[in-house]
gemmi code that builds the backbone of each chain (N, CA, C; Angstrom):
import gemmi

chains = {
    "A": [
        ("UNK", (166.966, 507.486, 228.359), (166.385, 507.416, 227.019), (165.220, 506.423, 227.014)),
        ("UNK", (164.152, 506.680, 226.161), (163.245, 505.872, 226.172), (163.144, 505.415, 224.620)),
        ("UNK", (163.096, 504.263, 224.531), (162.980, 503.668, 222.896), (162.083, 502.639, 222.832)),
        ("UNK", (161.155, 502.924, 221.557), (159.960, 501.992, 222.173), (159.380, 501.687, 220.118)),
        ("UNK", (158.769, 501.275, 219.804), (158.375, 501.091, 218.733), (156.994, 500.977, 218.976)),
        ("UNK", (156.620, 502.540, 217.885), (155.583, 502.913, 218.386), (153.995, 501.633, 218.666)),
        ("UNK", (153.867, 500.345, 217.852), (152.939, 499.235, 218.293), (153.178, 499.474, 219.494)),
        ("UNK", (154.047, 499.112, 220.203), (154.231, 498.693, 221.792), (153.389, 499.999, 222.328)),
        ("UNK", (152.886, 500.803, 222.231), (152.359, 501.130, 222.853), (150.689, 501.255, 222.936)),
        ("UNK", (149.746, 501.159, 223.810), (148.530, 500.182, 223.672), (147.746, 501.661, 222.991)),
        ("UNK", (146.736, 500.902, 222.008), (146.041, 501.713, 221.232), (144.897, 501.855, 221.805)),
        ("UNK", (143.991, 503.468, 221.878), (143.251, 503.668, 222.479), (142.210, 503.780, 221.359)),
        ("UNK", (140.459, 503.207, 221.379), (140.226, 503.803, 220.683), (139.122, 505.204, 220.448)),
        ("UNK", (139.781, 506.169, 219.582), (139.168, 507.431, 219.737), (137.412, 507.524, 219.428)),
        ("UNK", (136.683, 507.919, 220.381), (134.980, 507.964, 219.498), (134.493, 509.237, 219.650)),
        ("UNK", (135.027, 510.399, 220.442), (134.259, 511.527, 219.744), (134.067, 512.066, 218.953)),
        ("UNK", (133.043, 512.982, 219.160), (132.124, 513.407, 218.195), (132.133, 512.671, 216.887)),
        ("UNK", (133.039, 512.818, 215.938), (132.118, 512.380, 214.263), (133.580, 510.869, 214.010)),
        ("UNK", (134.325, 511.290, 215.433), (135.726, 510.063, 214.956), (134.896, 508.609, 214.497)),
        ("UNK", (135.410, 507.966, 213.782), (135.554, 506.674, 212.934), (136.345, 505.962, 212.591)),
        ("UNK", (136.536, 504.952, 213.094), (137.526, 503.486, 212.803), (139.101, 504.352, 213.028)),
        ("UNK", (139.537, 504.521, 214.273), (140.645, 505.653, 214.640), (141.103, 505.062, 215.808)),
        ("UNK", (142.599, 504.892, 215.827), (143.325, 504.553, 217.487), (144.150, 505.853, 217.480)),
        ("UNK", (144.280, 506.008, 218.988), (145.659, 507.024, 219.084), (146.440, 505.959, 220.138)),
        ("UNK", (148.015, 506.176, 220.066), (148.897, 505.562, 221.000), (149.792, 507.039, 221.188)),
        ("UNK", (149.831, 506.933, 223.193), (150.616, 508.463, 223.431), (152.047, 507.388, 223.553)),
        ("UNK", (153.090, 507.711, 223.003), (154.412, 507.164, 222.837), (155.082, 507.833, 223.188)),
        ("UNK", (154.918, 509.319, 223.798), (155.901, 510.321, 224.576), (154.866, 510.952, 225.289)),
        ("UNK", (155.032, 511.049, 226.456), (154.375, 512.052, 227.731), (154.991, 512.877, 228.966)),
        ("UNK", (154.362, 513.129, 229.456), (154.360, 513.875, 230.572), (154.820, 512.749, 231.364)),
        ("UNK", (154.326, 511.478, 231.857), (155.136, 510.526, 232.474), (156.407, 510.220, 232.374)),
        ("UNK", (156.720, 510.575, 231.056), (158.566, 510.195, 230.303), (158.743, 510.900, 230.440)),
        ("UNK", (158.579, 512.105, 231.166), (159.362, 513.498, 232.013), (159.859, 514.238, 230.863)),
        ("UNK", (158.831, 514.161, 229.477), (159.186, 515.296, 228.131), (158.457, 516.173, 228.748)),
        ("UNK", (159.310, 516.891, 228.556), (158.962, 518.876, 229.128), (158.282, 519.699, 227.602)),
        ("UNK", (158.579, 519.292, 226.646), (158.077, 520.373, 225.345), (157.577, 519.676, 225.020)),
        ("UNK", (157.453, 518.442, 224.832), (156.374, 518.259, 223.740), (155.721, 516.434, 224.279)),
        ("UNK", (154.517, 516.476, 223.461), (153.982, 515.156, 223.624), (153.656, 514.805, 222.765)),
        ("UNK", (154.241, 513.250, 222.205), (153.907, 512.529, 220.520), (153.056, 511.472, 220.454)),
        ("UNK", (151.822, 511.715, 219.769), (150.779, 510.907, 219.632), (150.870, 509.862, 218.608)),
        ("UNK", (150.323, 509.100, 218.140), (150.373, 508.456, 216.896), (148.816, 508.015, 216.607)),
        ("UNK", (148.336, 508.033, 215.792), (147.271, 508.283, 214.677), (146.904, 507.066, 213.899)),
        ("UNK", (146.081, 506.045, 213.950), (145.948, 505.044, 212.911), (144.428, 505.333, 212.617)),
        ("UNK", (144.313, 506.012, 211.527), (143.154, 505.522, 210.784), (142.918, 504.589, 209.705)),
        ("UNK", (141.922, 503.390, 210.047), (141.646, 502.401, 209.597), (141.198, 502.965, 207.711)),
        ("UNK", (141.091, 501.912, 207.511), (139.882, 502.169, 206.013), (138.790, 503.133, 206.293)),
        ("UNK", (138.500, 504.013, 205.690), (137.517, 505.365, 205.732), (137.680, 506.124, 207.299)),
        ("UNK", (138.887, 505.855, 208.068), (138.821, 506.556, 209.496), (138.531, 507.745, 209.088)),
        ("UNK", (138.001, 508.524, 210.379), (137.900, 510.105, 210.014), (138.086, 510.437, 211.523)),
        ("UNK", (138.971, 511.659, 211.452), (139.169, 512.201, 213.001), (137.975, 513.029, 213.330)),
        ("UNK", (138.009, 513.441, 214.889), (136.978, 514.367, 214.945), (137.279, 515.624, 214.546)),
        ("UNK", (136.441, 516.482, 213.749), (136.234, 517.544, 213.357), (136.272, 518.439, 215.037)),
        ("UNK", (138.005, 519.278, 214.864), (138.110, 520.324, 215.981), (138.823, 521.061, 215.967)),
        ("UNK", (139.453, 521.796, 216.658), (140.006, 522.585, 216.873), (141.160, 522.433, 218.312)),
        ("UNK", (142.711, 522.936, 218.381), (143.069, 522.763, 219.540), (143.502, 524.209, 219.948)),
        ("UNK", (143.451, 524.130, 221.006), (144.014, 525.831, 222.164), (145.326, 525.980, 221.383)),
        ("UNK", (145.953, 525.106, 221.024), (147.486, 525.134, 221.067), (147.937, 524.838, 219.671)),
        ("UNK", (149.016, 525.611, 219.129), (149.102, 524.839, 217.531), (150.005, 523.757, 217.377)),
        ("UNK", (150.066, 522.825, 216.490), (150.564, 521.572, 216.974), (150.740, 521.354, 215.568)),
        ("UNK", (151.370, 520.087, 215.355), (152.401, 520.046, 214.844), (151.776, 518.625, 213.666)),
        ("UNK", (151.887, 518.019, 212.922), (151.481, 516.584, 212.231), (152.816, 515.924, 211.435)),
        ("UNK", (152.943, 515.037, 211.227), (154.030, 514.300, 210.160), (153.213, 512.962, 209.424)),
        ("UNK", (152.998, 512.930, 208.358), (152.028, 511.923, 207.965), (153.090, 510.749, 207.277)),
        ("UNK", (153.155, 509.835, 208.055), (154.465, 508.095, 208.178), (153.805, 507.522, 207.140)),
        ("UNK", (152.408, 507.421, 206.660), (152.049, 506.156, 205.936), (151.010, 506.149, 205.688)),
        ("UNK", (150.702, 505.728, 204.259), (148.775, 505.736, 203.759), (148.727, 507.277, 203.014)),
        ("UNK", (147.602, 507.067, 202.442), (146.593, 508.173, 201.752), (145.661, 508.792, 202.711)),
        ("UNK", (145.599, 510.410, 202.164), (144.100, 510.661, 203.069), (144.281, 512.187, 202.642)),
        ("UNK", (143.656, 512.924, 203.558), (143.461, 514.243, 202.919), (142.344, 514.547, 204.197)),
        ("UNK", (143.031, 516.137, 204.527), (142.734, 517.306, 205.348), (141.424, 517.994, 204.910)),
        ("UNK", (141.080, 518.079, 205.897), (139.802, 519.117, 205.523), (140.092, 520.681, 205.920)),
        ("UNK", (139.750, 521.537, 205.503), (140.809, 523.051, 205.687), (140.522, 524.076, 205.037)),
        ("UNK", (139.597, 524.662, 205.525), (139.007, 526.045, 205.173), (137.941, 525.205, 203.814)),
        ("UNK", (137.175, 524.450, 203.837), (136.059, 524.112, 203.543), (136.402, 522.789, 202.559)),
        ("UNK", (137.815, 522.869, 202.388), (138.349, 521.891, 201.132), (138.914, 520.914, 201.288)),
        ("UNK", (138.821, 519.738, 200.735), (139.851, 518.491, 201.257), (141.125, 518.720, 200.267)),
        ("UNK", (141.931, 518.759, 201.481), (143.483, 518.611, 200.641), (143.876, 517.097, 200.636)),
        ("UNK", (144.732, 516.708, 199.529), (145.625, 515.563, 199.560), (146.196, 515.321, 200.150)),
        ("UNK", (146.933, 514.255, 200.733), (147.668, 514.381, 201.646), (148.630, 512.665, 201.365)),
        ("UNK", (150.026, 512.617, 201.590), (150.632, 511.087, 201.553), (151.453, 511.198, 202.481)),
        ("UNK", (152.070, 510.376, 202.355), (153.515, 509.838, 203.278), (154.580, 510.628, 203.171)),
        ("UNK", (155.410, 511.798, 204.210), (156.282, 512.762, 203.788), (155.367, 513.845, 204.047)),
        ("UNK", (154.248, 513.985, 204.720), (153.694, 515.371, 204.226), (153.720, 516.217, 205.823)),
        ("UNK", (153.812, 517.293, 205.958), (154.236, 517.685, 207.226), (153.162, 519.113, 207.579)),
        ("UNK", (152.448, 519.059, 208.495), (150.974, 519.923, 208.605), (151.304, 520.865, 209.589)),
        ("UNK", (151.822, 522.148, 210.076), (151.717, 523.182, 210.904), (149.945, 523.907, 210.922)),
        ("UNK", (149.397, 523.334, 212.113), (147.753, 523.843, 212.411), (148.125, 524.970, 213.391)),
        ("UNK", (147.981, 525.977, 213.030), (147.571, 527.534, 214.254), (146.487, 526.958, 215.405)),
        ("UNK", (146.702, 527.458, 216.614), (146.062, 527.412, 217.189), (144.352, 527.683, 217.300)),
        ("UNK", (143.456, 526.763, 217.609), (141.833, 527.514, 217.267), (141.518, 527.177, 215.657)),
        ("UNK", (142.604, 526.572, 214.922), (141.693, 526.387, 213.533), (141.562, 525.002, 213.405)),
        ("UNK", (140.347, 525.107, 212.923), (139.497, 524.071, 212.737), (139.830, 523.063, 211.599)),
        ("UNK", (140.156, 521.523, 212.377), (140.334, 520.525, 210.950), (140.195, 519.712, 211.051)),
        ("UNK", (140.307, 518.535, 209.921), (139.754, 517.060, 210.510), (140.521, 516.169, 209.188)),
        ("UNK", (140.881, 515.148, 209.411), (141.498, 513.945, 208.400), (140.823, 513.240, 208.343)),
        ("UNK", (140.487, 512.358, 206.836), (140.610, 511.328, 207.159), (141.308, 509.922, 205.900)),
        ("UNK", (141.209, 509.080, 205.817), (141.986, 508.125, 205.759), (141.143, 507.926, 203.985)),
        ("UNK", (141.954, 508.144, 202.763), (141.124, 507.243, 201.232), (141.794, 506.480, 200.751)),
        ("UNK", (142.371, 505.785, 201.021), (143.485, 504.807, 200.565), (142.371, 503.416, 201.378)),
        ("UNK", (142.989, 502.415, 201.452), (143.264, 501.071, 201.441), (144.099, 500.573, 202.293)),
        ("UNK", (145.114, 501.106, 203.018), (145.893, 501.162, 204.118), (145.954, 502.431, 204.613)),
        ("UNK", (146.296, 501.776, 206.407), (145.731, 502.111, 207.153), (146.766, 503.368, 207.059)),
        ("UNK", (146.432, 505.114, 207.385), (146.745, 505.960, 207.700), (147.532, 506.401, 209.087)),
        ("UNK", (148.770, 506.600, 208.885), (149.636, 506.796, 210.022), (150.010, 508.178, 210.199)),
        ("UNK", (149.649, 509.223, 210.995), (150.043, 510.128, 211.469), (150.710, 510.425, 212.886)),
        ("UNK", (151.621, 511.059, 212.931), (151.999, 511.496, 214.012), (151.528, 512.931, 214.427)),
        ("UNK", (151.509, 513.033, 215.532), (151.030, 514.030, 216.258), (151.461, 515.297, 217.582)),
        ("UNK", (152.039, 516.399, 217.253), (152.777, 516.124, 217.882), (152.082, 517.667, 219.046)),
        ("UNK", (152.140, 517.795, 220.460), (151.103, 518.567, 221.019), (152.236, 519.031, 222.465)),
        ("UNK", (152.233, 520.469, 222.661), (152.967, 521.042, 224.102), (152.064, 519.955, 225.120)),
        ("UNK", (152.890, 519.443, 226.240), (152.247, 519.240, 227.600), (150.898, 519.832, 227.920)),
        ("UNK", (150.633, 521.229, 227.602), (149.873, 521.564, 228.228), (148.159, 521.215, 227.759)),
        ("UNK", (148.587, 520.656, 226.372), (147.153, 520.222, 225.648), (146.670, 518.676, 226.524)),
        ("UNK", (145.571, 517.954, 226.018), (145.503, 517.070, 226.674), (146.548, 515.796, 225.668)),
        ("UNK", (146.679, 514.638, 226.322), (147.531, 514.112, 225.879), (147.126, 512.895, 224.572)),
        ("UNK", (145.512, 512.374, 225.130), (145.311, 511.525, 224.349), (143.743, 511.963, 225.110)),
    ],
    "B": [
        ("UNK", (147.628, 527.321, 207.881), (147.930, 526.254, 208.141), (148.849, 526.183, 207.129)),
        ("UNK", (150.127, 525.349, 207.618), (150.973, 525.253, 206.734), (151.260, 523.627, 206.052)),
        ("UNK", (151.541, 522.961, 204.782), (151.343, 521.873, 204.412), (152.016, 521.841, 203.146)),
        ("UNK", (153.417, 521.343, 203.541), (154.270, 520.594, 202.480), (154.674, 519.062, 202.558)),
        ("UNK", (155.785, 518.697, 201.611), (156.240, 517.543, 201.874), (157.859, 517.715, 202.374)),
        ("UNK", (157.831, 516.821, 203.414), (159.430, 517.388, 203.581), (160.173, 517.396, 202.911)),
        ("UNK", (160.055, 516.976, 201.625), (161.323, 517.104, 200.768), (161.078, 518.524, 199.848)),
        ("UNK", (160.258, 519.132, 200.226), (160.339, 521.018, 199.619), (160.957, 521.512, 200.053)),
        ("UNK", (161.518, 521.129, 201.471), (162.118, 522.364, 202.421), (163.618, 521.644, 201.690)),
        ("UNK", (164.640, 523.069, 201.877), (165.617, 522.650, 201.479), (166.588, 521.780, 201.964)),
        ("UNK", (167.493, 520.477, 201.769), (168.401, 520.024, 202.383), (169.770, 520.854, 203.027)),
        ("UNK", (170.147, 520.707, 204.116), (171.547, 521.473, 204.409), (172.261, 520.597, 204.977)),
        ("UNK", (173.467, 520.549, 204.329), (174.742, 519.354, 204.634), (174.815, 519.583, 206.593)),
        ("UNK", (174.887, 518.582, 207.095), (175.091, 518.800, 207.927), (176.767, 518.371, 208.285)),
        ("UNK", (177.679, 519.111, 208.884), (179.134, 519.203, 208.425), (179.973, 518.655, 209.992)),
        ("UNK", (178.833, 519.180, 210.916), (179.809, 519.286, 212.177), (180.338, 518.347, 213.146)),
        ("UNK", (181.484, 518.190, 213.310), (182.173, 517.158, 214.103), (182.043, 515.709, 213.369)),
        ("UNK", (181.798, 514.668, 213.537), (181.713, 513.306, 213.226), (180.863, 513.394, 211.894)),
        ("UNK", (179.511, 514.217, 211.591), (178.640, 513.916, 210.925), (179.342, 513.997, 209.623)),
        ("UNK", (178.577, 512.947, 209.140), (178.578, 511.933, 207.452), (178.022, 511.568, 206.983)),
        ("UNK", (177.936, 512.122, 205.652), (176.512, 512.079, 204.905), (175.096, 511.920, 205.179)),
        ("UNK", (175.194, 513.265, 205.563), (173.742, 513.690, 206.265), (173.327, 515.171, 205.979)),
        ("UNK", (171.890, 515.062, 205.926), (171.486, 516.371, 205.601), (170.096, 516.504, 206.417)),
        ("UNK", (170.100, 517.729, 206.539), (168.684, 518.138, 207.189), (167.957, 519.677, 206.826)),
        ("UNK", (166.565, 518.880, 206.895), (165.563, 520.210, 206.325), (164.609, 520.745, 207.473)),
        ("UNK", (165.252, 521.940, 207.792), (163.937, 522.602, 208.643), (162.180, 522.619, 208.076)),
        ("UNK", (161.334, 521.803, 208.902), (160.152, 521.694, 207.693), (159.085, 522.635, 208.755)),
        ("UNK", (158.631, 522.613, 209.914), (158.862, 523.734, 210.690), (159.390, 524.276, 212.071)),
        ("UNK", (159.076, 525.844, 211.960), (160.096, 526.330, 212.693), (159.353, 527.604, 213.528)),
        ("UNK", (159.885, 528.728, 213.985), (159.583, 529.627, 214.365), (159.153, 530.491, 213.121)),
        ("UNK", (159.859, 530.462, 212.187), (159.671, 531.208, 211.114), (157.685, 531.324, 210.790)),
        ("UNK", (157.757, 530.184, 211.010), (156.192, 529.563, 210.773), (154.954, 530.054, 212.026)),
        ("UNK", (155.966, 530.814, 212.761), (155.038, 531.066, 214.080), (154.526, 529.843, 214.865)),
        ("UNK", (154.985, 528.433, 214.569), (155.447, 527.855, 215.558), (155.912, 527.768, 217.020)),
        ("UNK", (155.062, 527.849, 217.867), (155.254, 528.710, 219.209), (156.168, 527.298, 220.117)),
        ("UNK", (155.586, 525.825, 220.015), (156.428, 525.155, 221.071), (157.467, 523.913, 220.425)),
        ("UNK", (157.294, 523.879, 219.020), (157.936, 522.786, 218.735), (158.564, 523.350, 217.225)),
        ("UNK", (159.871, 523.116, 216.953), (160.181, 523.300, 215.840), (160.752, 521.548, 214.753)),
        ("UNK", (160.147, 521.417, 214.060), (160.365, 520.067, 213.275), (161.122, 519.944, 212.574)),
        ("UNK", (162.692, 519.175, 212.554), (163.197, 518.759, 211.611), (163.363, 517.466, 210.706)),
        ("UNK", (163.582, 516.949, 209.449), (163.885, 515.898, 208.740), (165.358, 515.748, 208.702)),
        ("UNK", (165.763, 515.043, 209.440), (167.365, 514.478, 208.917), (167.245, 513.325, 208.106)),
        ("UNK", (167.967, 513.189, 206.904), (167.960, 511.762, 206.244), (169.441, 512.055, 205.968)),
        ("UNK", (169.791, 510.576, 206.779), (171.270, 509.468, 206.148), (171.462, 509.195, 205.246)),
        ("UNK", (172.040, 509.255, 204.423), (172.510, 508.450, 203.260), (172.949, 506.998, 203.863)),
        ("UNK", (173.594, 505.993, 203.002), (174.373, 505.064, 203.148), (175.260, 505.078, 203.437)),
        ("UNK", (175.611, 504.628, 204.943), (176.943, 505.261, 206.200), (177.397, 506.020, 206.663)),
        ("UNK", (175.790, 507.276, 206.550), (175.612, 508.361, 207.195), (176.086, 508.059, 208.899)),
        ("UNK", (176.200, 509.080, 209.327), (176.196, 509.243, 210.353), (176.025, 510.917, 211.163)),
        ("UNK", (175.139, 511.002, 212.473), (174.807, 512.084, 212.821), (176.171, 512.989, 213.609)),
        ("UNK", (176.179, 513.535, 214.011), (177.259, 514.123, 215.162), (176.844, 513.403, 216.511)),
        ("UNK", (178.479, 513.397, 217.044), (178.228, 512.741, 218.890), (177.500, 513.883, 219.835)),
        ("UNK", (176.694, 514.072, 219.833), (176.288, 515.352, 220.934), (175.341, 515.259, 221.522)),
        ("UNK", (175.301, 516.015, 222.148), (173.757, 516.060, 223.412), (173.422, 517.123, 223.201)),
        ("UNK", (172.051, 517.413, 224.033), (171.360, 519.423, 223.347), (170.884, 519.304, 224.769)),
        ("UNK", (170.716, 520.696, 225.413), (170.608, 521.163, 226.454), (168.965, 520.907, 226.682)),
        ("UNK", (168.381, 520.208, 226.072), (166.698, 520.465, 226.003), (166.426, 519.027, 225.337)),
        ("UNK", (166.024, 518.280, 226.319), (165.594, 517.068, 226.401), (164.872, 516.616, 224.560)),
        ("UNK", (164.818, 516.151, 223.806), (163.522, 516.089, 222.489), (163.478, 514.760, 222.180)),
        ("UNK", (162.648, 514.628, 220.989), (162.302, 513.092, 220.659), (162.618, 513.068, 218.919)),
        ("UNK", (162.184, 511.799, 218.721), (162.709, 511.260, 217.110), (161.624, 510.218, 216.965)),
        ("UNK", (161.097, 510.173, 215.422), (160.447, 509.157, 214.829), (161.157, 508.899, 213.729)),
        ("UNK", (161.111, 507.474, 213.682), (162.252, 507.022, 212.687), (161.247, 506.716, 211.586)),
        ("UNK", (161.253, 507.501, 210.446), (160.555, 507.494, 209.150), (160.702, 506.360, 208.762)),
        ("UNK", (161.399, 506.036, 208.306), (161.957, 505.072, 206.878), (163.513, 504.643, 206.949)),
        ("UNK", (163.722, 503.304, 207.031), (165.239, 502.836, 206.618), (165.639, 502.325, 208.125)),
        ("UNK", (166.802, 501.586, 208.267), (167.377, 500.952, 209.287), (168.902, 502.165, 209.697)),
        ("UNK", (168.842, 501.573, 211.060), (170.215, 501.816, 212.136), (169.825, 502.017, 213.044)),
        ("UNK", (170.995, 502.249, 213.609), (171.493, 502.081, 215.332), (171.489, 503.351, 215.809)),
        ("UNK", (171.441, 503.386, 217.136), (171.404, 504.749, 217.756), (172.724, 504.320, 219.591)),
        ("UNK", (173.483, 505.101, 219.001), (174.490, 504.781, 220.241), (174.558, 505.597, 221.563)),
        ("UNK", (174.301, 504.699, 222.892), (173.664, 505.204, 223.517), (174.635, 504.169, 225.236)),
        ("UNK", (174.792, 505.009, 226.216), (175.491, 504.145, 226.999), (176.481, 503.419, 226.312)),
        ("UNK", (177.346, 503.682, 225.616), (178.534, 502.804, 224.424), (177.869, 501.429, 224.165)),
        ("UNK", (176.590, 501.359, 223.727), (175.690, 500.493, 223.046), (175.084, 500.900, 221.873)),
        ("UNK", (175.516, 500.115, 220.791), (174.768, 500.476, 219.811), (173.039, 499.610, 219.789)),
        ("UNK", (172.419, 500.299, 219.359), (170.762, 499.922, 219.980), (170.425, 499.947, 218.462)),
        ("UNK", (169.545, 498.684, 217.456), (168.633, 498.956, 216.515), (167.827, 499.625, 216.729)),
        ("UNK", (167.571, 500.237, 215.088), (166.114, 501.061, 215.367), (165.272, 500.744, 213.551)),
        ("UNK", (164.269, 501.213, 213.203), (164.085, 501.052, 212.322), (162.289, 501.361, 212.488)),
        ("UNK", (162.263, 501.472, 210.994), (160.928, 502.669, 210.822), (159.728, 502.387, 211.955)),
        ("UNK", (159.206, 503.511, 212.489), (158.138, 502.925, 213.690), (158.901, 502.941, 214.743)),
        ("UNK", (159.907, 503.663, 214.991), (160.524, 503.228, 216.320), (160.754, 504.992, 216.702)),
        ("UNK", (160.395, 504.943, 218.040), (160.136, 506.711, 218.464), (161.495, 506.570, 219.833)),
        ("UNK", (161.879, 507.341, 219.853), (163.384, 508.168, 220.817), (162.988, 509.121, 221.683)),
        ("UNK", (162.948, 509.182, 222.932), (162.768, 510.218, 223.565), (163.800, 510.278, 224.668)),
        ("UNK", (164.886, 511.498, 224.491), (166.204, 511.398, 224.700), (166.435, 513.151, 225.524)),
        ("UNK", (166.680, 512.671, 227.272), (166.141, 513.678, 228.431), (167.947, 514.826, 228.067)),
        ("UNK", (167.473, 515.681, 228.354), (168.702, 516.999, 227.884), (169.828, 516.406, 228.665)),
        ("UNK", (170.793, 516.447, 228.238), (172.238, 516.200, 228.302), (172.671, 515.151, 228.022)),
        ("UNK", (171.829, 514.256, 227.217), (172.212, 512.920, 227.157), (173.187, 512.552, 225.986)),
        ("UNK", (174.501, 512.425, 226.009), (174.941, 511.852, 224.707), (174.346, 510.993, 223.480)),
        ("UNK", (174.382, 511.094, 222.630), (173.851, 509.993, 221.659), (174.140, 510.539, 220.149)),
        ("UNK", (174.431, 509.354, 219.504), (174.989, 508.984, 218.418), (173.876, 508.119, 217.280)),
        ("UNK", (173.665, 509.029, 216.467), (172.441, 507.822, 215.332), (173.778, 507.671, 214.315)),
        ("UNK", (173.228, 506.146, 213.635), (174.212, 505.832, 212.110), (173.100, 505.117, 211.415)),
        ("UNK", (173.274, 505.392, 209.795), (172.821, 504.600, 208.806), (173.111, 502.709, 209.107)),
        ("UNK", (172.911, 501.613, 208.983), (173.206, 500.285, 209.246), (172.928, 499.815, 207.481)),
        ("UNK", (171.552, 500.685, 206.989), (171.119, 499.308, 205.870), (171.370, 500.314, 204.474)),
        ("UNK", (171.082, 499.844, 203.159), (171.267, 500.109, 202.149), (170.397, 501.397, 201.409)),
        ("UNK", (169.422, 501.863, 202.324), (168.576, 502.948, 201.902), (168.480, 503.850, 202.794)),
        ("UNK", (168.173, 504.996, 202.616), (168.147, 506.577, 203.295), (167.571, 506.087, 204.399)),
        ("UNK", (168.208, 506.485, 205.527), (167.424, 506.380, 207.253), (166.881, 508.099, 207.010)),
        ("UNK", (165.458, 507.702, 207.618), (164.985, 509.619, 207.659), (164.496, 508.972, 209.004)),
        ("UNK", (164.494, 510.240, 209.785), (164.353, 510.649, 210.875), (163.814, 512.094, 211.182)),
        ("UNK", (162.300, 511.940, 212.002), (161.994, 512.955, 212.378), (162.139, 514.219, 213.486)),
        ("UNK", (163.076, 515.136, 213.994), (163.834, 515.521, 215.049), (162.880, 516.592, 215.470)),
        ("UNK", (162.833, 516.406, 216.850), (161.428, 517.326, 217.164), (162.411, 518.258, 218.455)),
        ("UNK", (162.458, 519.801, 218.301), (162.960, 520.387, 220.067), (162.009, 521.085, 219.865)),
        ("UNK", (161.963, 522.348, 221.442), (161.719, 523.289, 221.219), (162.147, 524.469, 220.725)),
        ("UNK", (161.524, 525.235, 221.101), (161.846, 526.808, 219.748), (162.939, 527.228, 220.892)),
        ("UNK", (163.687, 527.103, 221.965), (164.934, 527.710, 222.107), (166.258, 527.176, 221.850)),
        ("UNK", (166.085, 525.798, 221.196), (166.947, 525.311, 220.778), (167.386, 525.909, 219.496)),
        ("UNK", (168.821, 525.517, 218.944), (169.065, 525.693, 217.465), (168.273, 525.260, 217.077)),
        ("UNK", (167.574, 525.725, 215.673), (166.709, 524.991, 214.856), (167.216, 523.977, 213.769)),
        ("UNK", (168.290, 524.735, 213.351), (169.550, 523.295, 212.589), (170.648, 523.542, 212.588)),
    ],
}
model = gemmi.Model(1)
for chain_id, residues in chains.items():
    chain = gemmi.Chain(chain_id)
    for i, (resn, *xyz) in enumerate(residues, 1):
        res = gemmi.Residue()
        res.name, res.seqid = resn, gemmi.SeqId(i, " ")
        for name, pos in zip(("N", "CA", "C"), xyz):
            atom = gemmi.Atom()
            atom.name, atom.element = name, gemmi.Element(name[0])
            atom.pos, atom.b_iso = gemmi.Position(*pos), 0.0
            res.add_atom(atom)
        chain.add_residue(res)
    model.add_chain(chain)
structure = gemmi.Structure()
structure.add_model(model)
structure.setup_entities()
């Protein structure tokens, strides 16, 4: 078993394309010998914004903490703490952070995507 | 793209073996065309407790909100919000409520597992 709280694990920080004030920490991998799945974690700062993309693979979100809102078929949705995002594979989206504290998402992606 | 809050999806008592006062909501699944990961919400009540079991397919846990232990090697181990589980297939383990408010927990397998 591996038990870890997700801080402990070192924050990277994200800068492509349009990303802004954004860490990811991979807290489950391919190294921890998880076979289905790999769990990212998500901090966007005050006004973070992810990069605007798309993944091969559809994947999974759980939003832990903060305000913010999805961008998604041209519209920003709301979004809080409790909110749970199924993305299809190939569609295009991007978060980011309107609150005042910092935005916590989890992330959750098959092995075969990249990891971080 | 799919986007609720986990508390839309419905609660279902969870009944079997040890488990106590506990419920869980499929938030997604295959149903959803969900191809590698199906997501559940379990939340404890106060002296909840999960069932003793292991699942044939290694998965992980993010601990939402609220305090307890997760029993593991006949050790009970704290855990508490921010704290991620990644627990390899066949492994026994035991979660319990410890503090005065709902433990939620995020339960992640894949799609050949039961979904709840």
């Amino acid at each position: 078993m591996k038990l870890i709280h997700f801080t402990d694990a070192k924050p990277i920080a994200i800068t492509e394309d349009t990303a802004e004030n954004i860490t990811g920490r991979l807290v489950i991998s391919k190294a921890d010998k998880a076979k289905y799945i790999s769990m990212r974690v998500f901090e966007l700062a005050k006004n973070g914004l992810t990069p605007w993309y798309f993944l091969d693979w559809d994947h999974e979100i759980f939003v832990h903490s903060g305000r913010g809102e999805i961008l998604y078929n041209n519209t920003w949705v709301p979004l809080a703490e409790g909110y749970v995002i199924h993305i299809p594979e190939n569609e295009e989206h991007q978060i980011r952070n309107t609150g005042n504290q910092p935005l916590v998402i989890i992330s959750l992606v098959p092995p075969e995507a990249p990891e971080l």
